[in-house]
DRENDO-1510 file (C-alpha; in Angstrom, 1 decimal, always signed):
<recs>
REC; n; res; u; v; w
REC; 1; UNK; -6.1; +4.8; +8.4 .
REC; 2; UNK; -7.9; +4.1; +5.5 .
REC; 3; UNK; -6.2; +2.0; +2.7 .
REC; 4; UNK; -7.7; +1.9; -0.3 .
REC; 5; UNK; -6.2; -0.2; -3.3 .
REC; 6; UNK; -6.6; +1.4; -6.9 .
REC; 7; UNK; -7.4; -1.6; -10.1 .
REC; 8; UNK; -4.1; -1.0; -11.2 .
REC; 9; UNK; -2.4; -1.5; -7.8 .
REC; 10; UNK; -4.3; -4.6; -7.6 .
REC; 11; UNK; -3.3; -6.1; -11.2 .
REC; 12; UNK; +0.0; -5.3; -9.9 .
REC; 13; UNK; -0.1; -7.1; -7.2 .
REC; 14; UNK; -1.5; -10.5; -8.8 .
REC; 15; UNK; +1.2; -9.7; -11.1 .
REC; 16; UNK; +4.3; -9.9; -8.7 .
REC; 17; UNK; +1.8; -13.0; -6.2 .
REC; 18; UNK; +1.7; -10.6; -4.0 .
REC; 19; UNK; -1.4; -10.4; -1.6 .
REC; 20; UNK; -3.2; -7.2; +0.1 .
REC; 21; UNK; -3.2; -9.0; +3.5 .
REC; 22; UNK; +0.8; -8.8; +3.0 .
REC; 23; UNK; +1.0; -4.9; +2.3 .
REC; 24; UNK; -1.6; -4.3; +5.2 .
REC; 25; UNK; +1.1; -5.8; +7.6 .
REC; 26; UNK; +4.0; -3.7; +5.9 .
REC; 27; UNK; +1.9; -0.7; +6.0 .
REC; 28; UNK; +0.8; -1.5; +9.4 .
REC; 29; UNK; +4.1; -2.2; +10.8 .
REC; 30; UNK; +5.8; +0.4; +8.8 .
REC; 31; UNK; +7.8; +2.7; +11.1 .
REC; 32; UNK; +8.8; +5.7; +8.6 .
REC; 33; UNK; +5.4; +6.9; +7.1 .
REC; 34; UNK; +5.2; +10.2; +5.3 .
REC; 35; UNK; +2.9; +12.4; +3.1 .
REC; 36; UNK; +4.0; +12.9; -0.5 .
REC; 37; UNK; +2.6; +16.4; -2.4 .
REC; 38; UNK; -0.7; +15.0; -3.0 .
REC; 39; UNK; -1.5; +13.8; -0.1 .
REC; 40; UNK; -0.7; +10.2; -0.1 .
REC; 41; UNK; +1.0; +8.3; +2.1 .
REC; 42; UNK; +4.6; +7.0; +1.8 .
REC; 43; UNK; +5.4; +3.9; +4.0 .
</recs>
């Protein structure tokens, strides 16, 4: 799966010293991952 990571996501995540390595492993790891309306995924 492809995870892309919008600017605001990103400012977001400086914000709250949090790094993208860190939500690839959640994401990654996540057992319960489901599709929202649009399309996107909810881990």
């Amino acid at each position: 799966m492809s995870i892309k990571f919008t600017k605001h996501a990103l400012e977001r995540l400086k914000n709250r010293s949090i790094s993208k390595d860190e939500i690839l492993e959640i994401v990654n790891e996540c057992e319960d991952l489901r599709k929202d309306n649009y399309g996107n995924f909810i881990a």
